[in-house]
N, C-alpha and C positions, 0 to 999 in steps of 0.2 A: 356428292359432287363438291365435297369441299377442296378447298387448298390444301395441298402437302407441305411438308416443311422440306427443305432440300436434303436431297441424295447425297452422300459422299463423292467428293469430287475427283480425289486420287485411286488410285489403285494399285497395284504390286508394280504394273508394267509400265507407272508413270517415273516408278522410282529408279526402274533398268535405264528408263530413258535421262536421270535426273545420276546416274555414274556418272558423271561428268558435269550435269547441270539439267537440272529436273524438267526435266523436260518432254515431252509427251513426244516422243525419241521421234525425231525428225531427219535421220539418215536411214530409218529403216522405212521399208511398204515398195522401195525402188526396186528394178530391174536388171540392176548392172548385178556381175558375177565377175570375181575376180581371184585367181587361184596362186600359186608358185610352192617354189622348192625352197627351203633353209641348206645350206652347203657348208660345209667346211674348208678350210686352203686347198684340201687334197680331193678334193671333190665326191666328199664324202658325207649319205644324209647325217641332221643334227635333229636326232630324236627328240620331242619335247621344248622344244625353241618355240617361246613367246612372242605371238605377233597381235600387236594393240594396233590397231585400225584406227584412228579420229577423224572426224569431219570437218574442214575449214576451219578447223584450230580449236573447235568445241573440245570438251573433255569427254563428250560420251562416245561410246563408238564399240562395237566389239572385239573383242580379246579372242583368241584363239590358239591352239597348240599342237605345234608341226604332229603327223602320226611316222612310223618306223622307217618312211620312205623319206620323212623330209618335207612333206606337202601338204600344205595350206590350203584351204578355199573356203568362199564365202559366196554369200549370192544374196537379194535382197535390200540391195545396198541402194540409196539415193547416189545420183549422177554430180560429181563435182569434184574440188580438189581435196584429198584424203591426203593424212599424213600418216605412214607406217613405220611403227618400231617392230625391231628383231634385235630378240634377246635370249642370252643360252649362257648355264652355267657356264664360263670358264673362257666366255668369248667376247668382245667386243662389241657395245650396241651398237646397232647399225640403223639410223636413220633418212629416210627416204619420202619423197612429196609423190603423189601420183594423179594425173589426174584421169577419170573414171569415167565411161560414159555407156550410157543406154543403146545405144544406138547399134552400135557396134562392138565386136567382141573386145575384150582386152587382153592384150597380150599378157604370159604369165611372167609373174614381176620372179625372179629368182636373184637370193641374193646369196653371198659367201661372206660368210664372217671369220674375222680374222682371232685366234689364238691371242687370249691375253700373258702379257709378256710377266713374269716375276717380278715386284716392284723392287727398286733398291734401297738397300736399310735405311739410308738417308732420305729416301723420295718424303718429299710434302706432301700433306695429306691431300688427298683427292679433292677439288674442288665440283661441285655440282650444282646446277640452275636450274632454276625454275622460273620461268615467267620472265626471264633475263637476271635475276637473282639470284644472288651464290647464298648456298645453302651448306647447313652443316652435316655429316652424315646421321648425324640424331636424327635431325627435321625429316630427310629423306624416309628412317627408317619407319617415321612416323607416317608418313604420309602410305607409305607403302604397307606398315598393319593395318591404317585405317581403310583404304579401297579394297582390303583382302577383307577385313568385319562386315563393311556396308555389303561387299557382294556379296557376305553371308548373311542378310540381315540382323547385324549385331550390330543396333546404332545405337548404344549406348556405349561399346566399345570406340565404335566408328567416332563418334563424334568428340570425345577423350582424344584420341589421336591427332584429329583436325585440328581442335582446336590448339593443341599442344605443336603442332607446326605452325600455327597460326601467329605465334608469338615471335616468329623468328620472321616471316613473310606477311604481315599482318593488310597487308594489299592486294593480295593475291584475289582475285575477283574468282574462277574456278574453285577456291579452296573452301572460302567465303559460300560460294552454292552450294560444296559439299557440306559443309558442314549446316546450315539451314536442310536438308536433305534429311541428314542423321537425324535434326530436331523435330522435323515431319515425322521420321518414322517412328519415334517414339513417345510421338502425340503430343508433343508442343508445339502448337500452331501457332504461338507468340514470339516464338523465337525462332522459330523457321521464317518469320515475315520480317522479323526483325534482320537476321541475314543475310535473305533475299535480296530486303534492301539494300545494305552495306554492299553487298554484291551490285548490283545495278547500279550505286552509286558511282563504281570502281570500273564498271564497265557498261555507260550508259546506252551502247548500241546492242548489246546482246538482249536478245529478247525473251531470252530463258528465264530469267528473276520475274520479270513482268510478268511473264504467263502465270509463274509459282503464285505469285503477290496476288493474280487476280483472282484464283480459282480459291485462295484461300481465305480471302475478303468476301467472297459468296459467299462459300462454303459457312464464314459465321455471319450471311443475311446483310452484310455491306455493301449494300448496292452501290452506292456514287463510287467509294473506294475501289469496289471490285471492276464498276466499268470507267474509271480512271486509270486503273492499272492495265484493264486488256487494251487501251486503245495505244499503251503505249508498244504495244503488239502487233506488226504487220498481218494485213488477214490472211496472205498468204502463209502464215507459218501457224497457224490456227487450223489445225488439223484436226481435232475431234469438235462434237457440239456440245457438248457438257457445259462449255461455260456458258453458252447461249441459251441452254436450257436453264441453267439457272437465273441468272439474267429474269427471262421470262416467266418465274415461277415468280420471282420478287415484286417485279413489277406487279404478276394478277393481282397480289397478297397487297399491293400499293391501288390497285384501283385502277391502273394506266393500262388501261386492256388494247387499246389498238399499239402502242411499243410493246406491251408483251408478245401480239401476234407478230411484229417485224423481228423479234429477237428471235421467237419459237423456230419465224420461218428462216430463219439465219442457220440456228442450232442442223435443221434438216437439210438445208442445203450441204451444209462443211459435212455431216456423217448421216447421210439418207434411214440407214438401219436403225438408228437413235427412236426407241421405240416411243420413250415416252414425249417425246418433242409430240408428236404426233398430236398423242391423249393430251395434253397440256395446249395445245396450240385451238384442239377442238372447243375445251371448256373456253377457252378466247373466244373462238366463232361463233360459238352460244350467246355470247354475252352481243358478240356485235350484230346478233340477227343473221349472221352467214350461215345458213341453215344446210346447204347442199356441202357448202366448203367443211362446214364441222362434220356432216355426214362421213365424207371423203377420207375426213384426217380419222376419226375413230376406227373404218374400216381398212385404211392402213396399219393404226396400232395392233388390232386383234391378228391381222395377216405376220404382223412381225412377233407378235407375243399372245397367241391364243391363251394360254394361260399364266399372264403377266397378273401382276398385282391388282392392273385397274380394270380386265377383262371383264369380270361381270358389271360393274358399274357402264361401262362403253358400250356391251350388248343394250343393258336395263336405255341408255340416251338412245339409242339406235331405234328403238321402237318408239320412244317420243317424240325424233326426226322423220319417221317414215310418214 
């Protein structure tokens, strides 16, 4: 019946959601379905045309690629304003705002892109923005190995590139998260907090650095740090319990048993399924005398995880609460 030392906090799918800004992906688990056609002038499909989804401006969002017809679709999606690119060898981006909703179907967005013209010998170099900043075709191209490495988990390549754009747009607050991102996946949890920071610095209303900053200040047993950083986290955008179960694991290991049980019960409200909230919330109600409530919670652990790590331990209390 002792304390554990905390669980890892990330996982592969934190880091899908952290494409853009790590994030424990907060456009997906929604309802909306949204499909269309890629076209050409002549009204012809455009096989293989690139379409990047983002969510109210975040960086994460999914990518997709027209099939022989020309057509697109997705489903899954959170309800709000999306921003869509459409991009195709030899064609002109085409940029578009939409906004999405649950409720009712959505019309299919179909777009025609236009035939890129020959440039002329003389033409200046292509100018390109990012973040309202013009960039140079280096930075771009950088930017552009690096989200092709991190999608393939290669963040050592990934974060080489980042940072290497970073020197030209060194305020770019999305760049800043990718690149803390790379450093997570390559097991530097010091400098993933370190740029998370710089990141939220840059962009103090985005909640995505915060969430990163807090789960990884648990994750190394920094309780004040880590519940300073989530609270600068709306609870609405706290979608798993993980950091509330940590939270509550530090606290037991600190003595503070009645906030470990408000944290646990926290953790179980935001993800019901969160097996161990359970088990961890019971050893709280052991300590507070809640004898029926500890019963309850262990009996729900063993329901969600018969044979989880703490099962026989939960059976072995189960008979000393009967």
């Amino acid at each position: 019946m002792g304390f554990r030392t905390l669980s890892p906090l990330l996982s592969a799918a934190l880091f899908v959601s952290l494409a853009g800004s790590v994030s424990a992906q907060e456009w997906r688990g929604g309802r909306v379905r949204v499909e269309g056609f890629v076209k050409n002038e002549k009204g012809e499909p455009i096989e293989g045309a690139r379409v990047h989804l983002r969510w109210k401006q975040h960086p994460d969002g999914p990518d997709l690629v027209t099939d022989k017809k020309g057509k697109w679709a997705m489903l899954g999606l959170a309800s709000g304003a999306w921003n869509i690119d459409f991009e195709a060898p030899g064609y002109q981006t085409r940029q578009i705002a939409a906004q999405l909703k649950e409720t009712e179907r959505n019309p299919p967005i179909d777009v025609q892109l236009q035939a890129l013209q020959p440039a002329p010998a003389a033409r200046e170099q292509e100018q390109i923005l990012v973040g309202g900043s013009r960039i140079s075709k280096e930075t771009s191209e950088a930017i552009d190995k690096a989200n092709a490495a991190f999608g393939a988990k290669k963040y050592a390549e990934a974060r080489e590139n980042y940072a290497l754009a970073l020197t030209e747009i060194p305020a770019n607050a999305p760049l800043l998260m990718r690149l803390a991102a790379s450093y997570y996946g390559e097991g530097n949890f010091e400098k993933a907090i370190q740029y998370a920071r710089l990141a939220a610095d840059k962009d103090p209303q985005d909640p995505t650095p915060w969430r990163l900053i807090a789960e990884l200040e648990l994750q190394g047993g920094n309780l004040e740090a880590g519940q300073a950083a989530l609270s600068r986290v709306p609870e609405d955008k706290i979608k798993d319990g993980q950091p509330y179960l940590n939270i509550g694991i530090l606290l037991l290991n600190k003595k503070k048993t009645s906030e470990a049980e408000a944290a646990l019960s926290k953790a179980v409200a935001v993800q019901p399924g969160l097996a161990d909230a359970y088990y961890m919330r019971a050893l709280a109600r052991i300590q507070l005398k809640k004898k029926s409530e500890a019963r309850a919670d262990l009996e729900k652990y063993l329901q969600l995880a018969p044979n989880g790590t703490e099962a026989r331990d939960a059976r072995d209390m189960l008979k000393t609460l009967s």
